[in-house]
DODREN-123437 format. One record per residue (C-alpha): y negated, x negated, z; residue in one letter. Coordinates in pm, whole numbers, plus 32768, in hexadecimal, padded with zeros to 4 digits. Layout:
BEGIN
YXZa ...
***
This chain:
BEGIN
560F4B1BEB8Ex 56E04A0EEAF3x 585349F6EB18x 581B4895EBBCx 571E490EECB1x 580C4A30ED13x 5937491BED3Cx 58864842EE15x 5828496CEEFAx 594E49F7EF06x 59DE486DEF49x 58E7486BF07Dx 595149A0F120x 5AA9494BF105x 5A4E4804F1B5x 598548C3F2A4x 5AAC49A4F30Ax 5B964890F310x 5ADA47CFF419x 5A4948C6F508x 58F748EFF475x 590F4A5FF3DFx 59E04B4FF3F1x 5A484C90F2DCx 59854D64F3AEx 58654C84F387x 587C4C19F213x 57F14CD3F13Cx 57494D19EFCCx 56A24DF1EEEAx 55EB4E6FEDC3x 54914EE7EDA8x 54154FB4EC99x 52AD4FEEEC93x 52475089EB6Ax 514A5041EA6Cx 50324FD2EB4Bx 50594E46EB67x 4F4D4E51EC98x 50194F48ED64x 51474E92ED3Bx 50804D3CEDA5x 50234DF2EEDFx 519D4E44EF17x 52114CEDEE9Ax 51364C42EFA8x 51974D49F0E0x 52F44CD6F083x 52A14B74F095x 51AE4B4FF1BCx 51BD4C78F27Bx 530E4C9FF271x 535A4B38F23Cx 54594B9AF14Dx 54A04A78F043x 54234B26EEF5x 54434ACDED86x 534C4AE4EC78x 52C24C1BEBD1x 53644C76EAB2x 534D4D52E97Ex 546C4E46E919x 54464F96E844x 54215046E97Bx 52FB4F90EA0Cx 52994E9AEB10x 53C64E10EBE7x 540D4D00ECABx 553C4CBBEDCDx 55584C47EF1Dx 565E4BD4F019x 56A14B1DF185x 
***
């Protein structure tokens, strides 16, 4: 995830917490790794996103496989 996407998230749940809408219980974020199989890690990506109706960013590359992160 870019640095800017991470600093306007963070940004957001600091407003959150400041007004009442979340709390540190409630905020949270992650990591997923998935491996090396891009269509398992889709499958993850969207449970995240519309199951859980997590807010998720996009899939991403790295020398370990498939990852992509999440947060509320």
């Amino acid at each position: 995830m870019k640095t800017s996407r991470r600093m306007i998230a963070a940004a957001t749940m600091v407003v959150a917490m400041a007004f009442g809408g979340a709390t540190a219980a409630h905020a949270a974020q992650g990591e997923v790794a998935c491996g090396y199989d891009y269509h398992a890690c889709w499958a993850k990506w969207y449970d995240y996103g519309f199951v859980k109706n997590y807010i998720v960013g996009k899939i991403y590359y790295s020398g370990g496989g498939y990852h992509f992160y999440w947060w509320n």
